[in-house]
N, C-alpha and C positions, 0 to 999 in steps of 0.2 A: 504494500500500500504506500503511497506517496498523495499527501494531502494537497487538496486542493488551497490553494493561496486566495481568501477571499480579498480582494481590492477595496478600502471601503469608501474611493472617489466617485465611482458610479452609483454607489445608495445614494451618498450625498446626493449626485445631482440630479435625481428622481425627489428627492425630500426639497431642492432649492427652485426646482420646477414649480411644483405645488406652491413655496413660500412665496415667488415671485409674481405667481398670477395674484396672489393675496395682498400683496404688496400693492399692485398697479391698480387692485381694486380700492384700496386704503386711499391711496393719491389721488384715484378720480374723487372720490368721496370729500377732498380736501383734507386729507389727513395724513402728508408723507410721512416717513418713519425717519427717529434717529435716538441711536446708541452713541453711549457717553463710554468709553473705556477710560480707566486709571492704569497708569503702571507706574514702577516705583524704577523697574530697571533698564538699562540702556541695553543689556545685552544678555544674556543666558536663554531658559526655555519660555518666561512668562513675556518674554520682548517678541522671541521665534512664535509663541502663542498669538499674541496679538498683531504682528505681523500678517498671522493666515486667515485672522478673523475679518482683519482688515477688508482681506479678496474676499471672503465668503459673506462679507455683508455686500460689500460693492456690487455683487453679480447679482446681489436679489433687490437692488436699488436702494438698499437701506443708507442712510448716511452712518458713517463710522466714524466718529470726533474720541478721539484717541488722546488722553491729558497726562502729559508727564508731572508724579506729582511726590515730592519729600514727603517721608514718613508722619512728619508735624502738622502738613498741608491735607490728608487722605480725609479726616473725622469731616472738614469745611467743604471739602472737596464733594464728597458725597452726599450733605446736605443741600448743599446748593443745586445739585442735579434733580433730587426731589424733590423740590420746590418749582423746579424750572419746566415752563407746561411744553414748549419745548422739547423736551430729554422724555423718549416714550419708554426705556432701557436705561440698564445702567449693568456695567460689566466691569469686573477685579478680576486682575490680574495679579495673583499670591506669589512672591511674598508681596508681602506692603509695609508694613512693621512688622512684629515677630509673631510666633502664632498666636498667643493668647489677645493680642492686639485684632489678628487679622477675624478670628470667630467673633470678635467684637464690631467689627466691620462689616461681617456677612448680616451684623442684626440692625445696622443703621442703614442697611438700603428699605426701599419701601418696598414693601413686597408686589405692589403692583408695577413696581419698572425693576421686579429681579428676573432677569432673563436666563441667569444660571439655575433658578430654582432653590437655590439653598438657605433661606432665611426660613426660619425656626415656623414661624405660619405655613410654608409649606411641607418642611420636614414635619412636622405633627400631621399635617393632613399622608403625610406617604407612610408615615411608622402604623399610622392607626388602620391605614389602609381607606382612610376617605379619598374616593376618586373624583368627587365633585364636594363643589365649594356651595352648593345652596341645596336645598330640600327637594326637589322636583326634578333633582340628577341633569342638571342642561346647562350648566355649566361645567369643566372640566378644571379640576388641579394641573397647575406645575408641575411636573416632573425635574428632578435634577437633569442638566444634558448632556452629561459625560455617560453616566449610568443608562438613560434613556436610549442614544447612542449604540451602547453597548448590547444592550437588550434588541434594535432594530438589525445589528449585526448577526446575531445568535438566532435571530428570526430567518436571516436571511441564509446564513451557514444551514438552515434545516433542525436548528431546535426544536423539537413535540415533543406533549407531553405521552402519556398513552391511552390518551382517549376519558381518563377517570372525571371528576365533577370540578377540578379546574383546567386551565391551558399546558401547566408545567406535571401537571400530578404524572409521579413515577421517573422524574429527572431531579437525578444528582448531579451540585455543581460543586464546584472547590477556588472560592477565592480569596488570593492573596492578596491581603492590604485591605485592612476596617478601617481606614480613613473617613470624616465626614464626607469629604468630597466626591470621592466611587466607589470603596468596598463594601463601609456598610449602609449604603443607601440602596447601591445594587442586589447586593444580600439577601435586604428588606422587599425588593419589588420581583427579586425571582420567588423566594419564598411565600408572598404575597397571590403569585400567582398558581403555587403548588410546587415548585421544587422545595426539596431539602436539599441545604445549603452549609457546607462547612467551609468555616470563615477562622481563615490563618493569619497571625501578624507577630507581632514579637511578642507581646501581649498574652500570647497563649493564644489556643483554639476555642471557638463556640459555635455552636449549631442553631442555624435558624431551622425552626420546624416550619412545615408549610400550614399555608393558610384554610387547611382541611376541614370542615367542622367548626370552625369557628370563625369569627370577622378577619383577625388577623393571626399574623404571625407569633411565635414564640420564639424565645431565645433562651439558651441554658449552654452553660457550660459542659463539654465536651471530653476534652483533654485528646481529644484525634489527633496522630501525630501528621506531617506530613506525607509520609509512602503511605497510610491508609487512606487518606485524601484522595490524594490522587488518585489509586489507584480504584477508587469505588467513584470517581466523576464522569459523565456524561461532558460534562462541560468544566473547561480550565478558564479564569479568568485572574490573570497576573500586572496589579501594580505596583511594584515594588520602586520605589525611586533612586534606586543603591546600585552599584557598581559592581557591589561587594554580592551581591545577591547570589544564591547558589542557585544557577540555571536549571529549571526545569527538564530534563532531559526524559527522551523517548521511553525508556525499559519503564519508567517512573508513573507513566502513563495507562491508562485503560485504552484499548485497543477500538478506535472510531472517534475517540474523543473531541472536541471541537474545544479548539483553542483559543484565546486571544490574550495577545498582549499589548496590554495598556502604559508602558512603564516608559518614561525616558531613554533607559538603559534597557534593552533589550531583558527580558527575561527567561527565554526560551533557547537552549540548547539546538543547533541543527538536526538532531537526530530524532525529533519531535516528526519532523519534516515524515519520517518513516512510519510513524505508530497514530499519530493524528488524523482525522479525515479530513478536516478545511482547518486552517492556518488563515489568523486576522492578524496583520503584523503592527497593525497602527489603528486609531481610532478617530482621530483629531477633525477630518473633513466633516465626519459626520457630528461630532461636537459642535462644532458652529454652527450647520447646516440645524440641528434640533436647538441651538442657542436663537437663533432666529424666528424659527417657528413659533419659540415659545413668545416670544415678541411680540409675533403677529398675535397672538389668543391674547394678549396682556392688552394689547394695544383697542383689537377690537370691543374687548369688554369696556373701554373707559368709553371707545366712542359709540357704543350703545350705548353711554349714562349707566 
């Protein structure tokens, strides 16, 4: 076997298709769109980040005002954006101050121009498993759009569940890295869907149970080590931001596995290449591409009032 390498520039532009007719419909309506980006750095991954977002707004007509801004400047910086009827978005780029700064930062955007998804209003609605935001189910939640991303990939690689009373029920996953940002939000919304999910970081191991029988998910401690992991996953999902990282390699794996790696630093071993069925080697087009989308749903709910 030799895995298929899924591309994930062509989902994007199936996803920036769709976001661009929405877009052109927004603008006739008198309502063009524009995102505010912060960065704090000139160069590394959150610059190379913002860089790509730049093209992936520009191609679906959104404007992209990208603000270079000192650690001391972020707190004003993003007040000001919410306030400004102007600014439909507002998008960070980590770091910005240090961590416990920058979760401080994810709670001072307004959750109706966070186009990343990650202010605590929407994380509550994804942990509890609320999918819409009003009573009558006709509104939709935020999604995070790294996770969201990730999940449209795994759709597209051939993830099913087996047919049982949700979409994932009978799929085991294994991901590395409980970050707020993709592991354990991901975690949350495979589990949510009916995978069981074991979820590695340094941290120790814990197991999301699925969302079987009941609203949501659970979480409990595990203690599964990594070769158990793997090697009981349907699906691998590796964001490790390390260098130092021990590469996931093939013998390590369950045989059809669906891969993906989300990491700066590669996470995956060549020899995956052999034991894997589809190989996702990057994520990032289609981040933007679902950072946008979420725009468009953010944007059109203001201008229905």
């Amino acid at each position: 076997m030799t895995a298929t390498v899924l591309d994930p520039s062509p989902v994007a532009a199936a996803f920036r298709e769709e976001v661009r007719r929405d877009v052109e419909r927004l603008a006739s309506e008198g309502r063009p769109l524009r995102v505010v980006g912060l960065l704090g750095q000139e160069s590394g991954p959150a610059a190379t980040y913002a860089r790509f977002a730049r093209r992936g707004f520009d191609d679906v007509g959104i404007q992209f005002d990208l603000r270079h801004v000192a650690p001391e400047e972020v707190e004003s910086a993003v007040a000001a954006a919410n306030i400004d009827p102007d600014v439909d978005g507002l998008f960070l780029y980590y770091p910005l101050t240090d961590r416990a700064g920058d979760r401080w930062l994810r709670e001072l955007v307004d959750p109706r121009k966070d186009v990343e998804g990650m202010h605590s209003f929407w994380s509550r609605l994804l942990y509890e498993n609320q999918r819409y935001i009003d009573p009558a189910h006709t509104v939709r939640a935020i999604l995070p759009c790294t996770p969201l991303a990730i999940l449209k990939l795994l759709e597209r690689a051939g993830m099913r569940g087996s047919g049982g009373s949700a979409p994932l029920a009978g799929v085991t996953a294994c991901v590395i890295n409980r970050s707020e940002l993709v592991g354990r939000p991901l975690a949350a919304m495979l589990s949510n869907d009916g995978a069981l999910v074991h979820s590695l970081d340094l941290a120790g191991s814990v197991t999301f149970e699925p969302a079987i029988g009941r609203h949501t998910h659970d979480v409990r401690d595990s203690g599964i080590d990594r070769a158990a992991a793997l090697a009981s996953a349907d699906v691998v999902i590796s964001a490790v931001p390390s260098r130092d990282f021990e590469l996931i390699r093939g013998d390590e794996l369950r045989e059809g596995a669906i891969c993906v790696d989300v990491a700066e630093f590669t996470n995956f071993d060549a020899s995956v290449m052999e034991r894997a069925s589809v190989f996702v080697p990057r994520v990032g087009p289609l981040t933007i591409a679902m950072a946008a989308r979420n725009l468009v749903r953010l944007a059109a709910r203001v201008n229905s009032g």
